[in-house]
N, C-alpha and C positions, 0 to 999 in steps of 0.2 A: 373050297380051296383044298389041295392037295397037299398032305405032312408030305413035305418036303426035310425037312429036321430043320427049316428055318426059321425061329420065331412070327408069328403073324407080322407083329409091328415091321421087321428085318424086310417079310414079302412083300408088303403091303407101300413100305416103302423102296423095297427096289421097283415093284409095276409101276410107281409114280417118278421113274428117272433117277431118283437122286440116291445112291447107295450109300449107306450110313456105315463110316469105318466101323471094324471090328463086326458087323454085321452079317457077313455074307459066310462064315462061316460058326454064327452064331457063340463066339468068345469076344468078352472085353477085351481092349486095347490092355495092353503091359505096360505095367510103370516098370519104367526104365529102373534098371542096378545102379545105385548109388554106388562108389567108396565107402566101405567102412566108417571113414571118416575124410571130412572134406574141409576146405579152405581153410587154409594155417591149420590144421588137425584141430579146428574148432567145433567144427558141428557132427554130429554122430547121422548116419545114415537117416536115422528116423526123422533128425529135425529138420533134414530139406525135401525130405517124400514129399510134403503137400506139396510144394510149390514147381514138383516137375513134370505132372500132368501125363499123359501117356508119349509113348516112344520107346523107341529101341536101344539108339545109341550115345552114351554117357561121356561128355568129355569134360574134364576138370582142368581148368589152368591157374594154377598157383603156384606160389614158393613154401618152402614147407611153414613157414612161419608168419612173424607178422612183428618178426624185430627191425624197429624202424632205427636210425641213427642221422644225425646230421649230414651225412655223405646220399644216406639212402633214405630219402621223407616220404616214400609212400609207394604201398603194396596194395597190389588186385588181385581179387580170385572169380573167374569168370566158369559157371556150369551153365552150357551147351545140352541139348538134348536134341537128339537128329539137327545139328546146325542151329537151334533157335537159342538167342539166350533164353535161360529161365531164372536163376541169382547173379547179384552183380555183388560183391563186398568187397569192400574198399577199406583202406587206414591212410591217412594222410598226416605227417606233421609238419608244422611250422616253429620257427623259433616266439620264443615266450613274449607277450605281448601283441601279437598278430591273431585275428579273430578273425572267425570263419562266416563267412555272410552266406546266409540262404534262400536263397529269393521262391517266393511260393509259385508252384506250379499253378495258374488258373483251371486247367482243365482235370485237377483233380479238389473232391471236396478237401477242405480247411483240415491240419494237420491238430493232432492234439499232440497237447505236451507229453513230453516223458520224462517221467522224474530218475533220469539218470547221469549221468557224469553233471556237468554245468550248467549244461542245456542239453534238453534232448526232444524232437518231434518223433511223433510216429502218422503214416497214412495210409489209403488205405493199398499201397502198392510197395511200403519199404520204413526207415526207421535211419534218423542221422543223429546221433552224441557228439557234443562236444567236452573237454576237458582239459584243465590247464595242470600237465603234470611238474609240481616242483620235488625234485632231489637233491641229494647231497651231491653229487657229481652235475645231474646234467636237469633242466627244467625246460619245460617246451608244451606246445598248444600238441591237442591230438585229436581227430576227426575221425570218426567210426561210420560209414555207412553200409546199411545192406539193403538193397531193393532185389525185386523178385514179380516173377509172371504169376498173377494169381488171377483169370479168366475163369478158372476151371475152381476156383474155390468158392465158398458161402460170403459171402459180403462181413457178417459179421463173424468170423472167422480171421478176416486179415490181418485186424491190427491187433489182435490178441497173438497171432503168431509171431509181427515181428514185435512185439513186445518182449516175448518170449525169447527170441533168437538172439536180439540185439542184449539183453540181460546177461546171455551168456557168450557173445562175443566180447561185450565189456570187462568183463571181468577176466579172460584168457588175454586180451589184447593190453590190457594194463601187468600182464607177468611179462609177458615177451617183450614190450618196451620197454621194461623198465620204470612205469610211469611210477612216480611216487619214492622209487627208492631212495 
């Protein structure tokens, strides 16, 4: 076979039809540029790299924050990569007394607990908290979720990340509500 400057495997499988992205010029795909910092300036560039897989184009839709109030009971932050989602994170509140039901996905395995706010799952696609914040001024239920595209990740890799993310969404999104004060 002739150095072409395209790796064997690259050759070997363009002659067999199917051209392998990022191949044909012999560089890996480019993980997309994050933000510095993303949804409600929760998470630092680093902590959403796994979960964006390769691509070019980075879009972020949020509010800068994640202050919910009785007018306003719930904020999204949705990242896009070339049009696909890849994180969903969510905050939702209800008034105090009102509990959040979460019915199991079947077509993913069994969630394990997470010992955070009241109740908390994690699996192997995302991560939902729940928390009954009472204050002097104002008390109210609060629901944390984050899911995420993990295809492109190690299986045992998943739920240690959102373990990891959800940890530190928790503890930002209980400042900005207000939970507890």
């Amino acid at each position: 076979m002739r150095n072409t400057g395209i790796p064997f495997v690259c050759a070997t499988t363009f002659a067999l039809g199917a051209l392998m992205t990022g191949c044909a010029d012999g560089q890996k795909e480019a993980t997309p540029q994050l933000p510095e910092r993303s949804c409600f300036g929760v998470f630092a560039r680093s902590d959403l790299e796994p979960l964006m897989g390769s691509g070019e184009t980075v879009k972020e839709t949020s509010p800068t924050d994640v202050r919910l109030t009785a007018d306003h009971r719930s904020a999204t932050c949705t990242v896009d990569v070339d049009g696909k989602g890849r994180v969903l994170v969510t905050a939702t509140r209800q008034p105090l007394g009102q509990s959040f039901l979460w019915h199991p996905d079947q077509s993913q395995p069994a969630p394990d607990p997470l010992a955070l706010g009241d109740k908390g799952i994690v699996w192997n696609t995302g991560a939902r908290v729940a928390l009954t914040c009472k204050g002097s001024a104002d008390s109210f239920e609060l629901e944390l979720g984050i899911s995420g595209s993990t295809e492109h990740m190690e299986p045992a890799d998943r739920r240690p990340l959102f373990t990891s993310l959800m940890t530190k969404y928790l503890e930002v999104a209980k400042q900005q509500t207000g939970c507890g004060v």
